[in-house]
N, C-alpha and C positions, 0 to 999 in steps of 0.2 A: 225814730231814734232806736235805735240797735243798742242793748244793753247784752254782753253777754250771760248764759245764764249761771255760771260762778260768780259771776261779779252780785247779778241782785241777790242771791242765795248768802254770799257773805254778808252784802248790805240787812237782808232781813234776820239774818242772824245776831249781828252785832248789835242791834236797836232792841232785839227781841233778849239776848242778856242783858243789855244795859235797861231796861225798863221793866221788866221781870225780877230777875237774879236770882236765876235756880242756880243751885248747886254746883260745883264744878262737877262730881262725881257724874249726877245725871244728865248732863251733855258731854261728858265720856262714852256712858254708856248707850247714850241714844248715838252717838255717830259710832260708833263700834258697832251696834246692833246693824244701824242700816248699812256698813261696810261690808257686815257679814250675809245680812240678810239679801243683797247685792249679788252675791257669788254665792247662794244656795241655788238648791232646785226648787222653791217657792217663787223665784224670780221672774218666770213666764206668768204664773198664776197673778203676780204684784202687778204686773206690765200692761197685764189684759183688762184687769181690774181698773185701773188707774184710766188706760185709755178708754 
């Protein structure tokens, strides 16, 4: 099964507020961060790391 991977990212998002329920502010600011932190020069350093 082929899921793609916004789709599970939404899915484990919206399970992960609804069961949780952090704050609106800081999942503003955690997708702002990693928006940002996407489009810095820490980005190869994130990518290398991760893989």
């Amino acid at each position: 099964m082929d899921v793609p991977l916004w789709f599970a990212l939404l899915c484990v998002g919206v399970l992960g507020v609804k069961l949780i329920r952090p704050p609106w502010w800081l999942i503003g600011v955690l997708l702002l961060g990693g928006f940002l932190l996407a489009d810095s020069v820490l980005a190869p350093a994130i990518d290398t790391a991760i893989k």
